[in-house]
C-alpha positions as CSV (number, residue, x, y, z in Angstrom):
1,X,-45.3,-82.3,75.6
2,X,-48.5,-83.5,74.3
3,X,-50.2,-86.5,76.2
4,X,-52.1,-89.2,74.7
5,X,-54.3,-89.8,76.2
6,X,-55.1,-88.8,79.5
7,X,-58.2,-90.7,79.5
8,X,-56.2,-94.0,80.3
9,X,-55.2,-92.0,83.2
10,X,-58.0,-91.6,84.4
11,X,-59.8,-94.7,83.9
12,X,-56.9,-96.5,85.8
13,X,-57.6,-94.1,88.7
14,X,-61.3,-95.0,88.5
15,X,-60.6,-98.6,89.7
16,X,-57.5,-97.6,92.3
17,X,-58.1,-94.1,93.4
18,X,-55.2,-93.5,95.6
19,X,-53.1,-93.1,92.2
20,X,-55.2,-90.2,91.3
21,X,-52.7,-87.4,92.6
22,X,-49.4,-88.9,92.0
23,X,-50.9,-89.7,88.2
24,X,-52.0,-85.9,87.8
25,X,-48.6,-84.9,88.7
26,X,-47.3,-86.5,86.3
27,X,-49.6,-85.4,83.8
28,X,-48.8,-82.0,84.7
29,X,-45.1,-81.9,84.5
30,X,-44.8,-84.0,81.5
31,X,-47.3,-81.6,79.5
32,X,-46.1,-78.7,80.9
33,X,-42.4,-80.1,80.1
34,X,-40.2,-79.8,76.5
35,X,-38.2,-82.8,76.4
36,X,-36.1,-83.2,73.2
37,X,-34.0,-86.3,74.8
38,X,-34.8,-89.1,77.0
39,X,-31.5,-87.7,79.0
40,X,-33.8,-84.4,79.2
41,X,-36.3,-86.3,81.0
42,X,-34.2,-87.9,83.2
43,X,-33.2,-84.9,84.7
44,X,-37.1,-84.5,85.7
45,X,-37.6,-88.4,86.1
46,X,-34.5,-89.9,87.4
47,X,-36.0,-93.4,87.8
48,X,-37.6,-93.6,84.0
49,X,-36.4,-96.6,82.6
50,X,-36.5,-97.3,78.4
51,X,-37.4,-101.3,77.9
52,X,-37.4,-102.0,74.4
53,X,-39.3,-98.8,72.6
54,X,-41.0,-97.4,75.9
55,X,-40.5,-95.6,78.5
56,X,-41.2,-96.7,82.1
57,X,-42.1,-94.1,84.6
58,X,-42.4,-95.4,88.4
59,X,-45.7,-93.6,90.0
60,X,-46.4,-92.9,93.6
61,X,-43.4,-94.1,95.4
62,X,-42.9,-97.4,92.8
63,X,-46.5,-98.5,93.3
64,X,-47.7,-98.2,90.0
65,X,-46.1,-98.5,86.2
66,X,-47.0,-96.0,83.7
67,X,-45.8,-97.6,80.1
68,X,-45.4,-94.8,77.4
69,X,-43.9,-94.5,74.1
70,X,-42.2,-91.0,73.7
71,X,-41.7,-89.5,70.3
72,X,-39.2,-86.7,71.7
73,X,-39.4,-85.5,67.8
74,X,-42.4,-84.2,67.9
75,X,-43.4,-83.6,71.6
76,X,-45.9,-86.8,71.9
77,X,-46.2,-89.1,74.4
78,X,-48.4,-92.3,74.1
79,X,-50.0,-93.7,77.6
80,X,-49.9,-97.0,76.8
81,X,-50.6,-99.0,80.1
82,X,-51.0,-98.3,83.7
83,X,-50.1,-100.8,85.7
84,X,-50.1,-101.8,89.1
85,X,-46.5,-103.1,90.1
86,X,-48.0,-106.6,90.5
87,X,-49.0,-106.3,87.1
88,X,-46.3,-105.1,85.8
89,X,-44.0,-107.8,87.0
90,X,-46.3,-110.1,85.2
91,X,-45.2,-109.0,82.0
92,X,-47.8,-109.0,79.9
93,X,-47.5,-105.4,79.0
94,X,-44.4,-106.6,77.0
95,X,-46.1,-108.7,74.2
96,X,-48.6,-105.2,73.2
C-alpha cells in the first residue's frame, strides 16, 4: 500500500513522542501490506473500524486515532488525522 503521507505521522509524534513506535508499525505493515478489501485488513487490524468513508485504526493500545481514507482500488491510503483519544471523542474530525 502506498501511504499518504507519512509526514502527518510524524508531525503528530513530534508533539507526543511516545506514539512514535506504535505509529511506525503501523506505517510499516500497512505499506508493506496489499489489501484489496477492508475484510483483508481486518485480518491484519482486527479493531479497524469504517465511520462514514474512513477508516479508523486504534494506535498503541487505543491511545491514539489514526483517521484514513483507503482507496483499496488502487493501493492508497490517505492519513487524514491523528488524534489523541481525547480528541477523537470530541468529534471534530467528523465535519473534515
Amino acid at each position: 500500500m502506498h501511504v499518504i503521507s507519512k509526514k502527518k505521522l510524524k508531525n503528530f509524534w513530534e508533539h507526543h513522542p511516545e506514539s512514535r513506535k506504535p505509529l511506525e508499525v503501523w506505517f510499516k505493515v500497512v505499506r508493506s501490506s496489499r489489501y484489496h478489501t477492508f475484510h483483508e485488513l481486518r485480518m491484519t487490524f482486527p479493531k479497524a473500524d469504517k465511520v462514514g468513508d474512513k477508516i479508523v485504526f486504534n494506535i498503541g493500545g487505543n491511545t491514539y486515532r489514526l483517521i484514513t481514507v483507503i482507496h483499496f482500488n488502487r493501493f492508497k491510503v490517505y492519513v487524514r488525522d491523528v488524534l489523541t483519544h481525547e480528541e477523537y471523542d470530541k468529534g471534530v474530525w467528523k465535519n473534515g
